[in-house]
ChimeraX commands (.cxc) that place a marker at each C-alpha (Angstrom):
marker #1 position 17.28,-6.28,7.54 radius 0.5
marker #1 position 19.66,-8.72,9.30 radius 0.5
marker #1 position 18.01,-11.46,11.64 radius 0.5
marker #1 position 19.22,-9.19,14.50 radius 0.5
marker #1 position 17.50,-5.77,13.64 radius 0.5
marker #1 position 14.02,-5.39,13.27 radius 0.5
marker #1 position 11.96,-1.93,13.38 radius 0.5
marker #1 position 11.17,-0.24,16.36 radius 0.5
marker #1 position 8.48,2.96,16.75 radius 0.5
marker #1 position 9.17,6.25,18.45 radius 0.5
marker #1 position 9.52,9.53,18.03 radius 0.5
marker #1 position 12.33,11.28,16.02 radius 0.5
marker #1 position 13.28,15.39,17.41 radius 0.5
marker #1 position 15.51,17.16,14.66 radius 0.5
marker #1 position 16.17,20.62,14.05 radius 0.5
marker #1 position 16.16,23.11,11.28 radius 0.5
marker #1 position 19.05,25.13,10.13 radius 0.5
marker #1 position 17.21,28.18,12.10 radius 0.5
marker #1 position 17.22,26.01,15.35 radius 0.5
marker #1 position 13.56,25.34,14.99 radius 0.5
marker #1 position 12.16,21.39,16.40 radius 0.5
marker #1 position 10.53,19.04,14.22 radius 0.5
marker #1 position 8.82,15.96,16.26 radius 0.5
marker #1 position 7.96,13.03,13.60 radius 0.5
marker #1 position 6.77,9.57,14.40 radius 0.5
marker #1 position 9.22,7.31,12.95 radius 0.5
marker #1 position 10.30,3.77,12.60 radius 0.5
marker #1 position 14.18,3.00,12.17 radius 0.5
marker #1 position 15.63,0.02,11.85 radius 0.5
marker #1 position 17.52,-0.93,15.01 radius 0.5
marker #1 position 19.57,-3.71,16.47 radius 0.5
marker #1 position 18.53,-5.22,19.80 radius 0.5
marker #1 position 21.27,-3.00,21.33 radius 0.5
marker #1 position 20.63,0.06,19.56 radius 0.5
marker #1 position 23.85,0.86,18.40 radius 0.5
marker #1 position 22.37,2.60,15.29 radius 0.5
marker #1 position 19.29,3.62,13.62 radius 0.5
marker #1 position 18.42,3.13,10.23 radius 0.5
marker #1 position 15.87,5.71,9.15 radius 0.5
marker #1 position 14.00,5.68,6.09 radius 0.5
marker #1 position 11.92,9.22,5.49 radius 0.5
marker #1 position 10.51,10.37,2.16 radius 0.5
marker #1 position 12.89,13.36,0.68 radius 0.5
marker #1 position 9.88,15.77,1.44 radius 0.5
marker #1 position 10.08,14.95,4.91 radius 0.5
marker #1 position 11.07,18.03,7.81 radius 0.5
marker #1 position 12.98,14.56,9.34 radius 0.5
marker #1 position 15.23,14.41,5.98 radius 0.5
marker #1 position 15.74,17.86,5.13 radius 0.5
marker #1 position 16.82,18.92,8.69 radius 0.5
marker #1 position 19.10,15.99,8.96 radius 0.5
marker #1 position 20.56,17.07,5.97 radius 0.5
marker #1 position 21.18,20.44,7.34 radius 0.5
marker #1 position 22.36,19.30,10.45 radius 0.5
marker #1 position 22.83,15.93,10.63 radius 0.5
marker #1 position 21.42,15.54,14.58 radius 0.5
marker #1 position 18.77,14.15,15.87 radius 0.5
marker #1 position 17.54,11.75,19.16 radius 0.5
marker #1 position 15.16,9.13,19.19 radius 0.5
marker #1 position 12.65,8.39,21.74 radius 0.5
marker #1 position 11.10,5.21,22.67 radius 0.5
marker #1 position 7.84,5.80,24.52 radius 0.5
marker #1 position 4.60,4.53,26.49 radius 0.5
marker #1 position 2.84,7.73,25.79 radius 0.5
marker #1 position 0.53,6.65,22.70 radius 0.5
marker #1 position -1.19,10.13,23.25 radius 0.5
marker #1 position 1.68,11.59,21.66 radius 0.5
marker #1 position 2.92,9.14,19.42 radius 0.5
marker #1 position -0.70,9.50,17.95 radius 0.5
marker #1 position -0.07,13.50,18.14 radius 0.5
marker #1 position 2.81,13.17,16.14 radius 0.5
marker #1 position 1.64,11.02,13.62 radius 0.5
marker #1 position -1.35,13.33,12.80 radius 0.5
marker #1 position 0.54,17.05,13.28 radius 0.5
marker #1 position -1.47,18.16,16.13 radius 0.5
marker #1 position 1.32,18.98,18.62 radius 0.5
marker #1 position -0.28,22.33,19.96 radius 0.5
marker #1 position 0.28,22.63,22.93 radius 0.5
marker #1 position 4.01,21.04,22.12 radius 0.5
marker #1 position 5.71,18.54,24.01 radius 0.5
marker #1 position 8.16,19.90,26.63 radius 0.5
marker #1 position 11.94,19.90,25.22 radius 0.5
marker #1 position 15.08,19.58,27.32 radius 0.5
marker #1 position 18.67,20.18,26.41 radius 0.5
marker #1 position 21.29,17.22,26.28 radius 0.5
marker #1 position 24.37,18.44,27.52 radius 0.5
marker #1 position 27.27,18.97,24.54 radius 0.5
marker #1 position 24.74,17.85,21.88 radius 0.5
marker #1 position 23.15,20.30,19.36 radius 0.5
marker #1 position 19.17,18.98,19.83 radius 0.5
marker #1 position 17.11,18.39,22.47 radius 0.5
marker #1 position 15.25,15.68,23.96 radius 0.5
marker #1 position 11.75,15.12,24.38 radius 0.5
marker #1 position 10.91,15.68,28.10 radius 0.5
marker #1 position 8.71,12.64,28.66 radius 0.5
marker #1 position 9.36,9.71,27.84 radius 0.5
marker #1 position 11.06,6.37,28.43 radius 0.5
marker #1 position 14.52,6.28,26.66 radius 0.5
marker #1 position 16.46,9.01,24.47 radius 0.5
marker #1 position 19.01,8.43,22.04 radius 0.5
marker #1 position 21.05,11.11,20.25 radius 0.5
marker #1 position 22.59,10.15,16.85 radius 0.5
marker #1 position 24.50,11.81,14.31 radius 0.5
marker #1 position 23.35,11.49,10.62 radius 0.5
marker #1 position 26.26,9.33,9.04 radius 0.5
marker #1 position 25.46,8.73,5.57 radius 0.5
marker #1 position 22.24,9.60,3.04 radius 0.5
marker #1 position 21.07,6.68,0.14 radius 0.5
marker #1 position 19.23,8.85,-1.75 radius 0.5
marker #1 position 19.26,6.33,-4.46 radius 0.5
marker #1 position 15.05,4.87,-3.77 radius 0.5
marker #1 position 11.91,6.20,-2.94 radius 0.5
marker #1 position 12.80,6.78,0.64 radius 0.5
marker #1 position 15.85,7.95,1.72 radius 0.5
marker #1 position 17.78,5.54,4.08 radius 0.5
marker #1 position 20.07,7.14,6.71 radius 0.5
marker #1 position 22.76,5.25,8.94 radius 0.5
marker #1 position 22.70,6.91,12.19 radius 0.5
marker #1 position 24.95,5.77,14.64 radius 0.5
marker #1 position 24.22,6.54,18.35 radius 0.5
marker #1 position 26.09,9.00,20.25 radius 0.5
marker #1 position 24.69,9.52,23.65 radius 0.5
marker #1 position 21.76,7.85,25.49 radius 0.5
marker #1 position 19.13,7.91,28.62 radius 0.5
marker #1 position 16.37,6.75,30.73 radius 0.5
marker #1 position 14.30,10.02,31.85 radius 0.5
marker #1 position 11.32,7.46,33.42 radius 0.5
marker #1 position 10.66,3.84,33.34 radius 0.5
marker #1 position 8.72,2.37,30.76 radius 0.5
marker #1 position 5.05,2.03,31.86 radius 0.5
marker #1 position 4.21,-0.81,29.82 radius 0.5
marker #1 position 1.75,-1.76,26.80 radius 0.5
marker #1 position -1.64,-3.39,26.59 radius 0.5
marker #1 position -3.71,-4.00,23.63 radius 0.5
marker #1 position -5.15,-0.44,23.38 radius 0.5
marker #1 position -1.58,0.99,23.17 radius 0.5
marker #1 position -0.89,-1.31,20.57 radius 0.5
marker #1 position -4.40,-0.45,18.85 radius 0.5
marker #1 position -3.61,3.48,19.13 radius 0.5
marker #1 position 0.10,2.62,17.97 radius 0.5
marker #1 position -1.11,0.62,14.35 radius 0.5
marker #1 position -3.99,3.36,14.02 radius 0.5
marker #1 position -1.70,6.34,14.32 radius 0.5
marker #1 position 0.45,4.51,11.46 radius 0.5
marker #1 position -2.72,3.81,9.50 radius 0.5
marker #1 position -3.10,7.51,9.84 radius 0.5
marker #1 position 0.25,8.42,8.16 radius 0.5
marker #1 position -1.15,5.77,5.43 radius 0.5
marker #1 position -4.14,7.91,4.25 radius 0.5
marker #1 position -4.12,8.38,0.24 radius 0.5
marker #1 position -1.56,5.58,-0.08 radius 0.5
marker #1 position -3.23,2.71,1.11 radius 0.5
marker #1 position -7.07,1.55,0.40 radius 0.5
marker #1 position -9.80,3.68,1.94 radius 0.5
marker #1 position -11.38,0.26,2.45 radius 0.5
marker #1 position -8.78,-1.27,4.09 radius 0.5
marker #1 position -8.36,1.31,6.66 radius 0.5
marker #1 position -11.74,1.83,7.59 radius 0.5
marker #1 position -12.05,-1.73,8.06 radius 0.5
marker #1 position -8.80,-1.97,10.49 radius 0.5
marker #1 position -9.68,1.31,12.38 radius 0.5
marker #1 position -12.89,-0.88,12.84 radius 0.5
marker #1 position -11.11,-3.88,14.09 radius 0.5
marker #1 position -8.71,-1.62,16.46 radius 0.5
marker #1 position -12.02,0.37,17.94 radius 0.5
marker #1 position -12.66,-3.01,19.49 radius 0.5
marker #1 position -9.36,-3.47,21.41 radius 0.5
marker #1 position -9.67,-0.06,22.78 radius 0.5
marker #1 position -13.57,-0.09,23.87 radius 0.5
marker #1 position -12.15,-3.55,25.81 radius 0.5
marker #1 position -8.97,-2.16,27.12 radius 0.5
marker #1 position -8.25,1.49,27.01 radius 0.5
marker #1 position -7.81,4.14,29.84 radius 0.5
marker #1 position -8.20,7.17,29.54 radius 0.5
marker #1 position -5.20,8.21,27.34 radius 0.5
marker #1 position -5.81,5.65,25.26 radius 0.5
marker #1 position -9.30,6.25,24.89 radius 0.5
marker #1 position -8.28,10.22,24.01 radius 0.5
marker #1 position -5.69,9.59,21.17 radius 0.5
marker #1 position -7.45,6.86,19.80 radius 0.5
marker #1 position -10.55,9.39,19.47 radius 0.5
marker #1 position -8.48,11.61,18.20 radius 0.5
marker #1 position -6.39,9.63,14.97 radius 0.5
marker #1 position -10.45,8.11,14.56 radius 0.5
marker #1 position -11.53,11.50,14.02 radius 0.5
marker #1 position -8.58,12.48,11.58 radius 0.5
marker #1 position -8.89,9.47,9.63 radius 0.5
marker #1 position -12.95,9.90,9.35 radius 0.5
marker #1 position -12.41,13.38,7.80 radius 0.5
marker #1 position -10.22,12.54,5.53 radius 0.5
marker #1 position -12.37,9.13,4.27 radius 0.5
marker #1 position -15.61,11.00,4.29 radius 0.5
marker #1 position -13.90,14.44,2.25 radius 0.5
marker #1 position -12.74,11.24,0.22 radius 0.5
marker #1 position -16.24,10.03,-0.95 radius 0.5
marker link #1:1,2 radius 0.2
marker link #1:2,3 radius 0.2
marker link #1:3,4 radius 0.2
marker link #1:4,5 radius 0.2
marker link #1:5,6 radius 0.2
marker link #1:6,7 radius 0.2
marker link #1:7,8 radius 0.2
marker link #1:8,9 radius 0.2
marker link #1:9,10 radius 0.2
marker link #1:10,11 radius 0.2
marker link #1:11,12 radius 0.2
marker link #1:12,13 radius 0.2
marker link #1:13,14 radius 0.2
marker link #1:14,15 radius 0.2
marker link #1:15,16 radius 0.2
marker link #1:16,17 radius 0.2
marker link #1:17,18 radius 0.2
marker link #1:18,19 radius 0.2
marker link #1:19,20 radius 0.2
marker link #1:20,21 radius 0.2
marker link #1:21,22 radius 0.2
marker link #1:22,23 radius 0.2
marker link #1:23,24 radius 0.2
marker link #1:24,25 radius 0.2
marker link #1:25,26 radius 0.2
marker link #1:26,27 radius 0.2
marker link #1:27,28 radius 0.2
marker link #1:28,29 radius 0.2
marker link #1:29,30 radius 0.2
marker link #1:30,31 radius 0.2
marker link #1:31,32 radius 0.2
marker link #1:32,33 radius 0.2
marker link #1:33,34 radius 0.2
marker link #1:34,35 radius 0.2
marker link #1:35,36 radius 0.2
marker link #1:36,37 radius 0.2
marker link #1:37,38 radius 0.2
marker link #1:38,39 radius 0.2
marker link #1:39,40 radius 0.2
marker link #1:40,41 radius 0.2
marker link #1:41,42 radius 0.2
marker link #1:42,43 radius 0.2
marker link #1:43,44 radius 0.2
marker link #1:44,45 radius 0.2
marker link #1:45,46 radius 0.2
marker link #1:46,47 radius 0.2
marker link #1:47,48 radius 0.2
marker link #1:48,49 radius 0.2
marker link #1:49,50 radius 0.2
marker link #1:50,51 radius 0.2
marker link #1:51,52 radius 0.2
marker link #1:52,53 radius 0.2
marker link #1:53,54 radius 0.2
marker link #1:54,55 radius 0.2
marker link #1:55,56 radius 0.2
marker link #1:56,57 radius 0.2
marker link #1:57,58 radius 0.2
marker link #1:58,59 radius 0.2
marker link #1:59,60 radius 0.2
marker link #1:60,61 radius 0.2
marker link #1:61,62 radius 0.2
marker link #1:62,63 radius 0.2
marker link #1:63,64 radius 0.2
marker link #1:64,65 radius 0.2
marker link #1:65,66 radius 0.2
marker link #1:66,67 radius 0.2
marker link #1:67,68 radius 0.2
marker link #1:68,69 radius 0.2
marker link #1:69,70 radius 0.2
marker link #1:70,71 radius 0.2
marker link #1:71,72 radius 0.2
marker link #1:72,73 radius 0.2
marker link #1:73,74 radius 0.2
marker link #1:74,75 radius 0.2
marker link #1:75,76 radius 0.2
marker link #1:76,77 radius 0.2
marker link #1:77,78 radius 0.2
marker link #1:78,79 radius 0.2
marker link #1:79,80 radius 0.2
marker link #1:80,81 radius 0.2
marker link #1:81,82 radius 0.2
marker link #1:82,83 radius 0.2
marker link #1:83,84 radius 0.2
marker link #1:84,85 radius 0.2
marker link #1:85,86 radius 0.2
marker link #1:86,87 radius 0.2
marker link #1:87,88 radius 0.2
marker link #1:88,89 radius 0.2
marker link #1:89,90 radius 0.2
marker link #1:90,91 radius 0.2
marker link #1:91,92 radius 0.2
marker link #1:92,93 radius 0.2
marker link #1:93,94 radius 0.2
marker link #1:94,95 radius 0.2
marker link #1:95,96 radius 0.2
marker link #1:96,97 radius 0.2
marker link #1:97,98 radius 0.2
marker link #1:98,99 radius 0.2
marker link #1:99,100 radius 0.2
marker link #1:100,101 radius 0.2
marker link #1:101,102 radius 0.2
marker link #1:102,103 radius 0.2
marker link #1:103,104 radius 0.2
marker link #1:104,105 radius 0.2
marker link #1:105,106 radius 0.2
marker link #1:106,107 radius 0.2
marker link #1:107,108 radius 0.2
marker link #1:108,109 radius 0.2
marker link #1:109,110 radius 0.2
marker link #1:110,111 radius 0.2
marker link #1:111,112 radius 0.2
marker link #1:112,113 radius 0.2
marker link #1:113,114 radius 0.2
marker link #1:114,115 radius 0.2
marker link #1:115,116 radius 0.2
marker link #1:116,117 radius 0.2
marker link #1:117,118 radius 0.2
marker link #1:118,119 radius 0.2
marker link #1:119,120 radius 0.2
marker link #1:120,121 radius 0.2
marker link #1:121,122 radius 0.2
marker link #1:122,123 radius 0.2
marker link #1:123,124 radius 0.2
marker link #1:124,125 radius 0.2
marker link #1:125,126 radius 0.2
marker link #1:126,127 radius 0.2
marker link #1:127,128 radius 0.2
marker link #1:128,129 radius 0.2
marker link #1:129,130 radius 0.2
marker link #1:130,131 radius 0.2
marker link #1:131,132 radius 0.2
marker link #1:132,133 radius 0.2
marker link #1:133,134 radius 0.2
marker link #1:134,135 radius 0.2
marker link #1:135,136 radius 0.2
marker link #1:136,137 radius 0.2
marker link #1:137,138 radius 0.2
marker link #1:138,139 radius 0.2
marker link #1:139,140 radius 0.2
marker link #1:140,141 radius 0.2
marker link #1:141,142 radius 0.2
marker link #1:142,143 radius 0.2
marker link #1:143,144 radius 0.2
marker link #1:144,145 radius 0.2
marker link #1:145,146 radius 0.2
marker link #1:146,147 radius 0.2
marker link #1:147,148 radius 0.2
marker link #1:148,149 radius 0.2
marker link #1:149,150 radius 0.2
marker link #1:150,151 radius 0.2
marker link #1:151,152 radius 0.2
marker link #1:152,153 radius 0.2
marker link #1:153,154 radius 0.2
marker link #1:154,155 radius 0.2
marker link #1:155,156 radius 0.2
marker link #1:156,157 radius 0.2
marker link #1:157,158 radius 0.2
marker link #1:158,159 radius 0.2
marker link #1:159,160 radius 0.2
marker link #1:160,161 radius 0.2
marker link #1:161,162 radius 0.2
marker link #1:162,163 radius 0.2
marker link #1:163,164 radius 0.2
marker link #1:164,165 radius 0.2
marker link #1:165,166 radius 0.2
marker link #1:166,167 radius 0.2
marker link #1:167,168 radius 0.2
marker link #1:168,169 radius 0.2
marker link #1:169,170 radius 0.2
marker link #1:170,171 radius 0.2
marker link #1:171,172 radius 0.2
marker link #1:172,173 radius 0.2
marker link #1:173,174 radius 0.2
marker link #1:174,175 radius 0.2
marker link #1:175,176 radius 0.2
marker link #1:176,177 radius 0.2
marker link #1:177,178 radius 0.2
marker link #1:178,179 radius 0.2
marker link #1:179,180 radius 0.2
marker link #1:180,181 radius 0.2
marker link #1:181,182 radius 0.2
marker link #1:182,183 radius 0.2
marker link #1:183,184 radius 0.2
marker link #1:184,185 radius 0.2
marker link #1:185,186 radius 0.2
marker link #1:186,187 radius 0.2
marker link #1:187,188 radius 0.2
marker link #1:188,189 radius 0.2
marker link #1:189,190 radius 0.2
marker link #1:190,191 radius 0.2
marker link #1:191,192 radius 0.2
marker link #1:192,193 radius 0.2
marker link #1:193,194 radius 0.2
marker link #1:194,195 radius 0.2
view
């Protein structure tokens, strides 16, 4: 990673070769601009083996942790409104802050995790960006810790979800307070079927 790019969370819409959505939390690489995304799925991933169907796909940057903590866990029922980007093959998450449509450029398949160059194609603003605190940050590194489950320490995750409980019982709303209830939940069955 260059001293310029560094890794920025959001949500990643792709479809399958049947026209069906996938909506991932995902990290890709970025440069300040956003230019291009780097993505890095696992080959088993809906992310990688749409994209290498189709090879389109938009990135959202959002304040919604509700969703971003939806998305990390799979429990997207009811599912998040779509909208259509005009002359581009996949939609757009309806709410959120920023889009940004990229085309699947080339695959490394050559490590554990795929890496993908994506340069951007098309771009928007559907709302302005609300802001974060230190619950949205708390719900953001618990819905990651979430993804984590069976790859890193049981111990070490129940002892961060413990740490990030605090920041959200000091600063949460209510949306904060709901999806952090919710990835606390999904992590606590997991860790107690675990025992």
């Amino acid at each position: 990673m260059s001293s310029d790019e560094l890794v920025l969370e959001g949500i990643v819409v792709t479809l399958d070769a049947a026209g069906r959505p996938n909506i991932a939390p995902m990290g890709p690489r970025v440069d300040r601009q956003i230019t291009r995304l780097l993505l890095r799925p696992f080959p088993t991933s809906h992310t990688y083996q749409n994209l290498k169907a189709t090879r389109f796909g938009v990135f959202h940057i959002t304040d919604d942790v509700e969703l971003l903590a939806r998305a990390a866990i799979g429990r997207l029922d009811p599912p998040p409104g779509l909208t259509p980007i005009e002359t581009f093959p996949c939609p757009r998450l309806t709410n959120v802050c920023r889009w940004f449509a990229f085309q699947a450029e080339s695959f490394d398949e050559s490590a554990r995790r795929v890496s993908i160059d994506c340069p951007i194609v098309a771009s928007g603003e559907a709302r302005p960006f609300f802001g974060f605190n230190r619950a949205k940050h708390a719900v953001l590194e618990a819905s990651i810790l979430a993804t984590r489950l069976g790859i890193l320490p049981n111990d070490e995750i129940r002892i961060e979800m413990q740490r990030l409980a605090v920041l959200v019982e000091k600063t949460a709303g209510l949306q904060e307070g709901r999806a952090f209830e919710l990835v606390q939940n999904y992590v606590n069955v997991y860790l107690t079927s675990d025992l």
